[in-house]
N, C-alpha and C positions, 0 to 999 in steps of 0.2 A: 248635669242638667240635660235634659231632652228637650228639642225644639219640634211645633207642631203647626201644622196651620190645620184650622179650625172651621170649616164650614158654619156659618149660621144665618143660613137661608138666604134664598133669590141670588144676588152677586157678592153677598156681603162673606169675607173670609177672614180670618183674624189669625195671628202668629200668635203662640200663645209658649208658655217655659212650665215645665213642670221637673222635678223632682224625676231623677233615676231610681224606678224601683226595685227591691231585694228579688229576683224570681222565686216563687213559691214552687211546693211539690210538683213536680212534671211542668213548670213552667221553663219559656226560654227567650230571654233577653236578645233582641240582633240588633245591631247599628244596622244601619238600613244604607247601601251604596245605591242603591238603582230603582224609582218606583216606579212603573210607568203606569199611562190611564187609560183605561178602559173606557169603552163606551158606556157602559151604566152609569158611570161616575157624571159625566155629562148628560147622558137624560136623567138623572135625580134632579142634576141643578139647574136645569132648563123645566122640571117640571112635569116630564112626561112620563116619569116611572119617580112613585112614593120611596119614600124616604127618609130614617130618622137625624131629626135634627134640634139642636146641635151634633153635630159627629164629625171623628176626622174621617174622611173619605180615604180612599185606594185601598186595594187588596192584592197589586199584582207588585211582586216586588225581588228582590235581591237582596242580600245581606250577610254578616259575618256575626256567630256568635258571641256574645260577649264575654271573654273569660277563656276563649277556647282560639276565637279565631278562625271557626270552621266554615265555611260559603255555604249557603243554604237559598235552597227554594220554600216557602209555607203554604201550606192547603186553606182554602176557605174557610173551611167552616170548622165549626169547634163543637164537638158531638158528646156526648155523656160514655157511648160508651155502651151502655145496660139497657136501656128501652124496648122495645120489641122491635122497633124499626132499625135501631144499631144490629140487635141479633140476629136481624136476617140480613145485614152486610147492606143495607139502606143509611148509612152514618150519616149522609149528607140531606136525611130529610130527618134526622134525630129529632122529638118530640119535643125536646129544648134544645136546640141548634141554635149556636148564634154565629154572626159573620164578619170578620176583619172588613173593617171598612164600611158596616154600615148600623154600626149600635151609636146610640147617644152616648154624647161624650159627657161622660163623670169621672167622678173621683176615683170609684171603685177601679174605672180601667180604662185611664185616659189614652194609653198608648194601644190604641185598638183599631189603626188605621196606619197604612205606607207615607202618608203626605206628610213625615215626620222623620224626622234623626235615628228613632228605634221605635220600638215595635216589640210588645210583651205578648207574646203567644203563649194564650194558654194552655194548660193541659187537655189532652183529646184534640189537638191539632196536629197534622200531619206535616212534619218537619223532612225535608230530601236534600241530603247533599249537593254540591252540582261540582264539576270540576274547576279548578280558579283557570283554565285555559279558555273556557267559553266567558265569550263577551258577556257582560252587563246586562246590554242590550238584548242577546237573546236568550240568558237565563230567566229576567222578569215574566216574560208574559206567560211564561211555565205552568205559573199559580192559577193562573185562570183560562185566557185563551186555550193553549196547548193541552192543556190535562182536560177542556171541556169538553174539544176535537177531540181527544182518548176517550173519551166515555162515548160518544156518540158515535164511533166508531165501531166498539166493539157492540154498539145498539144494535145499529146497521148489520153486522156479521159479515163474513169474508167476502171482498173485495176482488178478492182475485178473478182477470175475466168478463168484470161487468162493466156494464155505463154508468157511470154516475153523474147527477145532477148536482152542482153545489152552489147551492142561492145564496148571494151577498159575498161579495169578494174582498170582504176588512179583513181584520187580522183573524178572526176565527175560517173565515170562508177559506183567505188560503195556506192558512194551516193544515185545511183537512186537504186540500188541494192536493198539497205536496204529501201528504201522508195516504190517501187515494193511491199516487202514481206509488208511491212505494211498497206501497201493500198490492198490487199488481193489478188492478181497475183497465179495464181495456179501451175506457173512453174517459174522460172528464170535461165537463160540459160544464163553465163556469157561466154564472145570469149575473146583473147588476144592475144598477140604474145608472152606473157613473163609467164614462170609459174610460178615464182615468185607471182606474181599479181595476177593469177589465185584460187594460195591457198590463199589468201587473200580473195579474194570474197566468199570462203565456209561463211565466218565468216562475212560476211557483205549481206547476204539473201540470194547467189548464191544458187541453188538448183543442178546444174550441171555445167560442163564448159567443155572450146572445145578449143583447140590449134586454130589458127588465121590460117584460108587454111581448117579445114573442115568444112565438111558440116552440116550446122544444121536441126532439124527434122523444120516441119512448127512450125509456130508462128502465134503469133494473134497480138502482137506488137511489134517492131524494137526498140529501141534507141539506134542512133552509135553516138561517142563522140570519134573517133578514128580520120573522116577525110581522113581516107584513100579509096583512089577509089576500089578499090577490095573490100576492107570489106561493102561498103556501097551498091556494086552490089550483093555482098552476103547476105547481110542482106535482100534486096527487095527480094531475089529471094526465101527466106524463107517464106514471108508472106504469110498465107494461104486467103482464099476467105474472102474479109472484111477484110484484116490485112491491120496496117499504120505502115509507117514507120518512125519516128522523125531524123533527121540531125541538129547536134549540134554541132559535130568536124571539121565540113569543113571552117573552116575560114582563110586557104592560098590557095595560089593558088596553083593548082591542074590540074591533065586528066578530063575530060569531062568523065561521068558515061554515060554506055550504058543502058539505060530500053525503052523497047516494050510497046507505049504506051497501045495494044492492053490487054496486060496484065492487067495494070490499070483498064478497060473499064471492062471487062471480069470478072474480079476477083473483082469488089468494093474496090479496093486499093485505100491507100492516102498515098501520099509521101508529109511532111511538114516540116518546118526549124523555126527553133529557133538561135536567135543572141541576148544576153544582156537579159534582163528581167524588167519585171512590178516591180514598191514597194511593191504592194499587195504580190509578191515573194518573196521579202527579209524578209516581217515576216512570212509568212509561213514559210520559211528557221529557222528561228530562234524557232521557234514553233518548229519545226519538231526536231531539235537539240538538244532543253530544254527535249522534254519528250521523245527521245531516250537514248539505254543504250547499244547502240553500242561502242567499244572501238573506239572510234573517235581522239581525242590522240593519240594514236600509230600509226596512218600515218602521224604527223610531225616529223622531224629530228628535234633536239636538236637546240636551238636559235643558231643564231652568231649575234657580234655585225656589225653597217652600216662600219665597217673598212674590213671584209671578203664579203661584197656585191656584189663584180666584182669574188669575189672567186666561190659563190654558183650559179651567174649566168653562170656557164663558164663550170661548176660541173654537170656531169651524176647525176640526182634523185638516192637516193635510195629506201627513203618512198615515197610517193605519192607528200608530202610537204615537202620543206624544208624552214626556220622560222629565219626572223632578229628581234631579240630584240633593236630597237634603244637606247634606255638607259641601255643598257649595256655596252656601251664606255666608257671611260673618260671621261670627259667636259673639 
């Protein structure tokens, strides 16, 4: 039997048993060691980013496969594969794309969220080894976090040499932080609204940082993971001649940003977006993880088990991540 907790709606979360299923063709079974939570997962249930529900929540996760015993990372989204937007290497905007962690919970595919014992990924999911020597802790955020900074990343294009601006210093911000300094960025220039966060970033490549409201010197590259319209007008307005700017935190609804296209024209600007990410991401993510020696760990909070699941989602962060161990319940 699989254990789950159940999202349905506002505070209310329910433990629910269902049935271990057979995996079908290309499908694959994991017990799930580590899931940790995401910020979307908390703006769904606070309201401010839609949402299907009932569903089990999380998508970022850890786990062994069933039968095999092998450590795996999984990709978000679950893509067909044949569409025209799979064909040109766009999997993660497939025509019928669906998302661990955020379908309505049924019959058909109850084990379709991290906030559970296992986890049935279907076929057209992107499944990545991880080594059993990397922590828990900083294999999960792999699926989402890490592999989102990899796409937005190679959006951005070579690093090497420049300034860069990185808005919102959570688990994505210094992600890309640390992956900035590694890719050879000659400035990184971390914003935030929380100073908290901001002496974090010293420790994760930030070379400088700036209270959220002022102004930064020019730049050569933006990445905002904030989503907030003010920061994302201030970030463009940083870029120097030939700067781009990557948008990665806008995925609620929001004000409409003010930019002069004339500046664009003028100035060789690129303003681009990033939503989910490629496979080829998720091992880079996982590459990038293995031969880092960042304390990557100490931005998850200590597990709980799927019985505080309505608890942590309802809960102000206080690390970056906060971490449900599903088999640390009773059975």
């Amino acid at each position: 039997m699989a254990r789950l907790a159940v999202w349905r709606g506002g505070a209310e979360v329910t433990l629910e048993t269902v049935d271990l299923p057979v995996p079908g063709p290309g499908e694959t079974l994991v017990e799930i060691d580590l899931a940790t939570v995401c910020g979307s997962d908390h703006h769904t249930v606070s309201g401010r980013r839609p949402g299907a529900c009932p569903s089990v929540l999380g998508h970022e996760g850890v786990g062994r496969i069933v039968g095999t015993g092998r450590r795996v990372v999984w990709g978000v989204t679950v893509s067909c594969g044949s569409c025209d937007r799979c064909l040109r290497g766009l999997t993660a905007k497939c025509r019928s794309v669906r998302k661990l962690g955020h379908e309505t919970y049924q019959p058909a595919w109850p084990l379709s969220g991290t906030y559970a014992t296992h986890l049935l990924l279907p076929a057209g999911t992107a499944v990545v080894p991880v080594p059993d020597t990397m922590a828990d802790e900083v294999a999960a955020p792999a699926g989402c976090a890490t592999a989102t900074v990899m796409a937005a990343l190679e959006r951005a294009g070579s690093l090497r040499g420049k300034r860069v601006l990185v808005v919102g210093a959570g688990m994505l911000g210094l992600t890309a932080m640390a992956a900035a300094a590694d890719a050879g960025a000659a400035e990184i220039v971390a914003s935030d609204v929380e100073p908290s966060r901001l002496e974090l970033a010293v420790g994760f490549g930030a070379t400088s940082t700036l209270r959220a409201g002022q102004a930064p010197a020019p730049v050569d590259v933006a990445l905002d993971f904030s989503g907030a319209a003010s920061a994302v007008e201030a970030a463009f307005g940083a870029l120097d001649i030939g700067g781009s700017l990557v948008l990665v935190g806008s995925v609620s609804p929001g004000r409409a940003i003010s930019v002069d296209p004339e500046s664009i024209v003028r100035g060789w600007r690129t303003v681009s977006g990033v939503h989910n990410y490629e496979p080829r991401h998720l091992e880079q993510a996982v590459a990038f993880l293995a031969a880092s020696e960042r304390p990557w760990a100490e931005l998850v909070e200590e597990p709980v088990g799927l019985e505080q699941v309505g608890d942590v989602l309802r809960s102000e962060l206080g690390r970056p991540r906060a971490s449900v161990r599903p088999r640390s319940d009773p059975s």
